[in-house]
VEXZA-438748 format. One record per residue (C-alpha): residue number from 1; residue in three letters; x, y, z. Coordinates in Angstrom, 1 decimal. Layout:
   num   residu     east    north       up
   NUM      Ala        X        Y        Z
...
***
This chain:
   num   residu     east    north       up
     1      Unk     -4.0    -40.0     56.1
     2      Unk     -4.9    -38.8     52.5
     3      Unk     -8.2    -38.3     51.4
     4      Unk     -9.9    -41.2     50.9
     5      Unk    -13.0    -41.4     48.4
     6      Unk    -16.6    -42.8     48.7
     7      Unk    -15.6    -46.0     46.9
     8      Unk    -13.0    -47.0     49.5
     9      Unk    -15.0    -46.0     52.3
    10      Unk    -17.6    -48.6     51.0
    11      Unk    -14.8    -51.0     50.3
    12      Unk    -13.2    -50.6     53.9
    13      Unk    -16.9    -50.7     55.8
    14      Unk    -17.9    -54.1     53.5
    15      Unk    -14.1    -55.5     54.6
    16      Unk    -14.9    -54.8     58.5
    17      Unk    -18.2    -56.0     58.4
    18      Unk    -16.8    -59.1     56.6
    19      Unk    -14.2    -59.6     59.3
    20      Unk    -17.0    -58.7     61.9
    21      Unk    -18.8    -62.3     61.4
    22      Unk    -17.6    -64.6     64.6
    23      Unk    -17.0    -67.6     61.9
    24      Unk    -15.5    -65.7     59.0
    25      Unk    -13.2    -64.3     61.7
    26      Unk    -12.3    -67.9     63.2
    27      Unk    -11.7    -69.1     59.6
    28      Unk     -9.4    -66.1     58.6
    29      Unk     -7.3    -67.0     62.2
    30      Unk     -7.6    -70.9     61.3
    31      Unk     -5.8    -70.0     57.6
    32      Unk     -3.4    -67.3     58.8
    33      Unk     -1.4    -70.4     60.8
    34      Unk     -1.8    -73.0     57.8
    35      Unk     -4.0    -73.4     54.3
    36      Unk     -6.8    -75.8     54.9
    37      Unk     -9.2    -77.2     52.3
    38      Unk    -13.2    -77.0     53.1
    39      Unk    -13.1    -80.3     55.3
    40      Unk    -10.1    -79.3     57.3
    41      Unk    -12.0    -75.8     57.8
    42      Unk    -15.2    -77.7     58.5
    43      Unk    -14.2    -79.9     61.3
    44      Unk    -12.1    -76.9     62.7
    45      Unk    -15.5    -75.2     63.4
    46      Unk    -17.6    -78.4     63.5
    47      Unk    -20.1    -76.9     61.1
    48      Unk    -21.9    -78.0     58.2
    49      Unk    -19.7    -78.2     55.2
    50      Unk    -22.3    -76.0     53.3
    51      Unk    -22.0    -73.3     55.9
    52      Unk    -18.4    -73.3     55.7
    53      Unk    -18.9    -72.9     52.0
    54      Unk    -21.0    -69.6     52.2
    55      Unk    -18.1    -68.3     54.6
    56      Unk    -15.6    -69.0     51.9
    57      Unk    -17.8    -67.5     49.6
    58      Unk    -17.9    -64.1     51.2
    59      Unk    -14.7    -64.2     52.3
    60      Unk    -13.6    -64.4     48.6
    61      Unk    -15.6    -61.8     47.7
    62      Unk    -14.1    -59.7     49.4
    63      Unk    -10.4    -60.4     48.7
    64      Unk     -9.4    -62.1     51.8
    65      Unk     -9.0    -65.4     51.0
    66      Unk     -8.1    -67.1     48.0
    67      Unk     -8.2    -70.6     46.6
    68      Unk     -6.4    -73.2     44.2
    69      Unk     -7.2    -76.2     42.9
    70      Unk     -4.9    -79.1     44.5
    71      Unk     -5.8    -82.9     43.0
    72      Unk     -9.7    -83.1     43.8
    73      Unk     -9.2    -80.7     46.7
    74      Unk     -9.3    -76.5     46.7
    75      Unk     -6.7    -75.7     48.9
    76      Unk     -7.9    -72.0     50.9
    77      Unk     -5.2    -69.1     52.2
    78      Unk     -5.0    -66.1     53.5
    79      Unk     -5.3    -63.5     50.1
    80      Unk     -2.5    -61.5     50.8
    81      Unk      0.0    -60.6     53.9
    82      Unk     -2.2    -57.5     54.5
    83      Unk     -5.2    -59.6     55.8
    84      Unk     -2.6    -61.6     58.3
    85      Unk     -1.2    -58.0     59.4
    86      Unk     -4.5    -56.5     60.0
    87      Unk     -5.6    -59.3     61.8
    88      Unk     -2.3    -59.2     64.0
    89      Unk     -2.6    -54.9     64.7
    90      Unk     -6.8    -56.0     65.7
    91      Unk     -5.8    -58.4     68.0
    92      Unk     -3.1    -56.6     69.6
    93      Unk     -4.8    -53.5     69.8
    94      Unk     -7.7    -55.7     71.5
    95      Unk     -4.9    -56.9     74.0
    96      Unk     -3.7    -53.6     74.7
    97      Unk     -7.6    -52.6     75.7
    98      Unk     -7.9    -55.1     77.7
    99      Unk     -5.0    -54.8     79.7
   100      Unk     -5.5    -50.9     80.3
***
């Protein structure tokens, strides 16, 4: 691995403990199957559409979703294919733990 500077290691310790939430982590799952606007996401989770929001929010922030306007709607995804990967290699490594 090459040498990695204080900046990223913020950058990489803000984007785990971002994915480290138990809701932010079932809304990233939830939009790496399909793109959902807030009420879709909402009654996935049965939360309060304002808490669903702040998710977003952070989520955004930190570059792992993104969003676009559709009619009245905003439409939310996955930001890139490196959040669906990472997600995948977490989850199968947890698999492989748990199996051992």
């Amino acid at each position: 691995m090459k040498e990695l500077n204080p900046q990223t290691i913020q950058q990489t310790s803000r984007f785990f403990k971002t994915i480290g939430d138990p809701t932010r982590l079932k809304i990233l799952v939830a939009l790496s199957e399909k793109e959902m606007n807030v009420s879709s996401i909402t009654e996935f989770l049965d939360m309060e559409q304002s808490a669903v929001s702040h998710q977003l929010k952070l989520l955004r922030e930190n570059h792992l979703v993104k969003s676009r306007k559709e009619g009245k709607s905003v439409v939310y995804c996955l930001d890139d294919k490196h959040v669906k990967s990472i997600l995948s290699q977490t989850f199968d490594h947890m698999n492989h733990i748990n199996h051992d």
